[in-house]
PATI-595108 format. One record per residue (C-alpha): x, y, z. Coordinates in steps of 0.02 Angstrom, whole numbers, padded with zeros to 5 digits, always signed. Layout:
REM PATI-595108
XYZ;...
REM end
This chain:
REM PATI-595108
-00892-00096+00999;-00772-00134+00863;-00621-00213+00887;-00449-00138+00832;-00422-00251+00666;-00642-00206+00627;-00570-00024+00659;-00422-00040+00530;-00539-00141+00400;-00663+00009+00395;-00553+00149+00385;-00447+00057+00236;-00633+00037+00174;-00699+00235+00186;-00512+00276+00143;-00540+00196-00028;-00720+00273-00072;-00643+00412-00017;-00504+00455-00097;-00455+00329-00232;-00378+00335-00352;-00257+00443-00295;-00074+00500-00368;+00059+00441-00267;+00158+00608-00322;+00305+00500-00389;+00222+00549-00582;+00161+00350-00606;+00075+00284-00476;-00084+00297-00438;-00154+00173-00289;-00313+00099-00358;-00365+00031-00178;-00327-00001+00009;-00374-00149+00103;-00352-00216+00276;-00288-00406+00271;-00214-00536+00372;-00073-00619+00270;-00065-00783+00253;+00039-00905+00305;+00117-00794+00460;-00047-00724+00503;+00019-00545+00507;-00089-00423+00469;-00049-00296+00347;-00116-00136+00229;-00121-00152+00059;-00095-00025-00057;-00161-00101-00233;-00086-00020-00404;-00125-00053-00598;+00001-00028-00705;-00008+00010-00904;+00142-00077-01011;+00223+00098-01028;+00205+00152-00833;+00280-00012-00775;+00425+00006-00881;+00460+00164-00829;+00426+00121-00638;+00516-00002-00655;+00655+00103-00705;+00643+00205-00541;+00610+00041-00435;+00738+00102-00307;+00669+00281-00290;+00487+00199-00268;+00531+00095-00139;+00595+00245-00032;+00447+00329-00099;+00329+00212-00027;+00409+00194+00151;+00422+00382+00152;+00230+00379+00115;+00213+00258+00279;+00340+00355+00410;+00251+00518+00349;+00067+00484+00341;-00043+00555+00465;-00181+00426+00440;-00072+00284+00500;-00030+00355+00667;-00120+00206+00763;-00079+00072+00626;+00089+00120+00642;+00095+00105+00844;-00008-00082+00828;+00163-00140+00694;+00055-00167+00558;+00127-00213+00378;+00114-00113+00240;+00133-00173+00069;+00120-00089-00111;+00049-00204-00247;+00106-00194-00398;-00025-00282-00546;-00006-00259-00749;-00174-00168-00787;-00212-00274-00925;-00166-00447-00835;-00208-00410-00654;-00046-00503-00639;+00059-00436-00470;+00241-00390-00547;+00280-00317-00404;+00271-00303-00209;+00359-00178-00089;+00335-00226+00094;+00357-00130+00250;+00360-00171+00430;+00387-00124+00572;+00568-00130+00587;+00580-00012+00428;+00458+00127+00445;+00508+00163+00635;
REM end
């Protein structure tokens, strides 16, 4: 029997194969992957939404940095597939890398505390 965090790892996995990439309707972002991690140093665990940017989409996400950020935690409180991810207080973060780089330029974090 898997345990809870197994659980979490596998359906971040089959999530990915199965529907990535995938347009986070904002008319920029599309999420490249989705893994299940434990962050380090605090040990929390956490999803992770991973993004590649072009020079031209970060500039202009950039641009609407404020309106992603609600975006994204919109994404979280509304999204039926994190119903029991959600109830365990799991992080969720949106990585932000320049496609040409792989250099993060950006992170957008959630816990807890904002998505309930």
């Amino acid at each position: 029997r898997e345990s809870i965090h197994e659980r979490f790892e596998r359906e971040a996995r089959e999530y990915t194969e199965q529907n990535c990439p995938r347009s986070m309707g904002d008319g920029i972002t599309m999420i490249d992957s989705m893994v299940y991690v434990q962050n380090m140093p605090n040990g929390e665990w956490a999803i992770h939404y991973s993004v590649f940017l072009d020079e031209e989409q970060k500039e202009e996400l950039m641009s609407k940095k404020d309106e992603l950020e609600r975006l994204n935690l919109k994404f979280v409180q509304n999204s039926p597939i994190f119903i029991k991810q959600k109830e365990a207080g799991i992080d969720f973060a949106f990585i932000y890398h320049d496609a040409l780089t792989k250099k993060k330029f950006l992170e957008c974090r959630y816990t807890k505390k904002d998505y309930e």
